[in-house]
N, C-alpha and C positions, 0 to 999 in steps of 0.2 A: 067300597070305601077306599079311597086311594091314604098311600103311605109314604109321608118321607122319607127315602132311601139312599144310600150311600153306596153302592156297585165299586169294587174294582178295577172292573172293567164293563164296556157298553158294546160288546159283542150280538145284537140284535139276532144276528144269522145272515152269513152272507155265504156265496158260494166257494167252496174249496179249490183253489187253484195247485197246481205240480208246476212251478217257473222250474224251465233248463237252461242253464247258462254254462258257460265256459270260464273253468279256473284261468289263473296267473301260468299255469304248468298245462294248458290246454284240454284237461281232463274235462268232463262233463260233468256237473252239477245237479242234484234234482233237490226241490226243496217248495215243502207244502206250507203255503198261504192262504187266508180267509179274508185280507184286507183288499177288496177289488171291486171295482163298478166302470162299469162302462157307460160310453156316451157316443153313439155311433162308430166310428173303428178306432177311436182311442179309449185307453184304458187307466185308470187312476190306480195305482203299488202302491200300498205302507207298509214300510217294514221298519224295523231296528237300522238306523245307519250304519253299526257295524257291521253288520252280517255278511257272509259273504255271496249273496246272492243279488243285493243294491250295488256291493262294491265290484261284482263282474257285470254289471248289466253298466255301469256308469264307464269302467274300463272300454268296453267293446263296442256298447252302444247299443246290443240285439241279447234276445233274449226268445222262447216259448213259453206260452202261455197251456199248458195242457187242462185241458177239464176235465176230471174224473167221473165216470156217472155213479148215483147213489148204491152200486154193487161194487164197485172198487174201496170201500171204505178199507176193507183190512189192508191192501196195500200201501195205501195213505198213510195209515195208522205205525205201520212198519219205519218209518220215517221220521216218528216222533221224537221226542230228545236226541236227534243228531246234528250234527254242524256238519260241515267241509269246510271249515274255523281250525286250523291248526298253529298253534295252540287252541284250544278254547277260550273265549274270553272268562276272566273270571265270572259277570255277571252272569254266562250260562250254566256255568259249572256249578253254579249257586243252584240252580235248577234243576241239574241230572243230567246238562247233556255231554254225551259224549261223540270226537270226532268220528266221522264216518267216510274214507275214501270213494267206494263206489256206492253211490246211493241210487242207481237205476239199477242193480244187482241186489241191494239189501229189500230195495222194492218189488222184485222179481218183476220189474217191467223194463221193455225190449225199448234201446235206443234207435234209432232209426233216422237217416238224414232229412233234414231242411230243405228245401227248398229254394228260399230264400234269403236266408238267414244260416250264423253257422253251427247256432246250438241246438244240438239232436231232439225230436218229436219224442212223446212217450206211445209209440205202438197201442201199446191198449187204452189208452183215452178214446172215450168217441167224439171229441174235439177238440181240434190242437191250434193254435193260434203264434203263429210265427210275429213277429214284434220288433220294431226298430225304436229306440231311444229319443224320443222327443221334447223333453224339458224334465229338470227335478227341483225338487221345492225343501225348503227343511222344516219340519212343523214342529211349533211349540216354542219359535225363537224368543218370543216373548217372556217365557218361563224357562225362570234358571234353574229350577230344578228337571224338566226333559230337555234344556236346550242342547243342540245335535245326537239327540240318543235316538230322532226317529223322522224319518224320510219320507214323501211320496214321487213316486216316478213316474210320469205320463209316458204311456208306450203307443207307438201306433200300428194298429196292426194292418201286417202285408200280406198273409196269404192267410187263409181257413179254409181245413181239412173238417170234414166234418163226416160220419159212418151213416152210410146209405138210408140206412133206416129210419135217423132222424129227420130225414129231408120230406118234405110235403110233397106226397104224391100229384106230378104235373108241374111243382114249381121249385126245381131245383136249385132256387137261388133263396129259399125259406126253409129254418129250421120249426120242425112243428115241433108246439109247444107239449102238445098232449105224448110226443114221446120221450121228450128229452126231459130227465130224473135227475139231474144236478144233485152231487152231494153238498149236503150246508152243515156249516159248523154256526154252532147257535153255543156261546157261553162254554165253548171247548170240550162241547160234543157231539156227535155224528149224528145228523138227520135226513130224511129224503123228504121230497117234497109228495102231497096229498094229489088225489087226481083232483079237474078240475072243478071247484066249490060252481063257479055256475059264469054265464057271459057275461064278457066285459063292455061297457058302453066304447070304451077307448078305444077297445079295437075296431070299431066301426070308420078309423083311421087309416088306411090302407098304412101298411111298413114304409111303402116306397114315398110317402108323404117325408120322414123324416130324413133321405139321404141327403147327408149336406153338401156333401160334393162326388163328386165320379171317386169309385174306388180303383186308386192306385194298381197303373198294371205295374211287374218287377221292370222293365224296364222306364218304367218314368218314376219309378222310388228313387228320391235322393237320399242316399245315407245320410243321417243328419251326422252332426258333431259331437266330439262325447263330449261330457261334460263334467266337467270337473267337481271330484267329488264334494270342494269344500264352497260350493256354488249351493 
């Protein structure tokens, strides 16, 4: 029997991201999100428009994408109620949090240079995704009551690091599925994901059916433009 319900929030469960970006003071940032979905090598961000994680990715324009596997929760976890918001905003304050300078330190995870890009890898991720700034959107203009309290930022990404292990035996350019364990936050708490329930029809799709275009070498990435945060 199904029930009308009323949620606060529609947190389904999606995967846990670590975004690193780079402060105003060019310090390094780490800061854990759940709002993300991909579509071939770009990627859809929601966040709070204030936060300081939309407002250095829209400053610089580049950003990391880290993906945690489902045994890094307690490091993740460590990250919880902090900002690199100095001041805090009052709306977080409201909530517990409190500022946090070095947050690849409070996470006891190791920064490590880009590549591509100028904001540091998280070393212990077993997939790290370097990301250039490609359009932001403001959602909810509609409604005056969230109108600009919350952003999404399309990112593209340019280079993926990804830990040997997950790579499919013979085909170095596929993540197998059966070993990579993404952590999911479902309704604001930590899950991994089940082994496989059973085959999928869809996959009977080869992967390389859906490349839409040649992935980007670093030398033919055009830096896009930043964009203005009140765009």
């Amino acid at each position: 029997m199904l029930t009308k319900t009323n949620p606060a929030i529609l947190y389904f469960g999606t995967p846990v991201v670590l975004v690193s970006s780079l402060n105003t003071d060019g310090s390094a940032n780490l800061a854990p999100m759940s709002s993300a979905w991909w579509l071939g090598w770009r990627c859809m961000l929601g966040f709070g428009a204030r936060s300081a994680t939309p407002q250095n990715i829209l400053r610089t324009g580049e950003c990391v994408l880290n993906l945690p596997s489902a045994a890094m929760a307690p490091a993740v976890d460590r990250l919880a109620l902090t900002t690199a918001s100095d001041p805090v905003p009052e709306s977080k304050q409201k909530r517990g949090y409190r500022h946090e300078e070095h947050k690849f330190a409070r996470a006891n995870l190791t920064p490590v240079p880009s590549e591509v890009v100028a904001p540091p890898r998280a070393l212990e991720c077993p997939i790290q995704l370097e990301a250039r700034l490609a359009g932001s959107h403001q959602i909810g203009e509609d409604n005056v009551a969230i109108r600009g309290k919350l952003i999404a930022l399309e990112v593209e990404i340019v280079r993926v690091h990804a830990d040997s292990s997950l790579l499919v035996s013979g085909a170095p350019d596929r993540i197998d599925p059966d070993q990579w364990r993404p952590l999911i936050m479902s309704f604001q708490q930590f899950y991994g994901l089940t082994p496989r329930l059973q085959k999928s029809t869809l996959a009977t799709i080869p992967e390389s059916a859906y490349k839409m275009q040649p992935v980007p070498l670093v030398e033919e990435t055009v830096k896009c433009g930043l964009v203005n945060a009140d765009q």
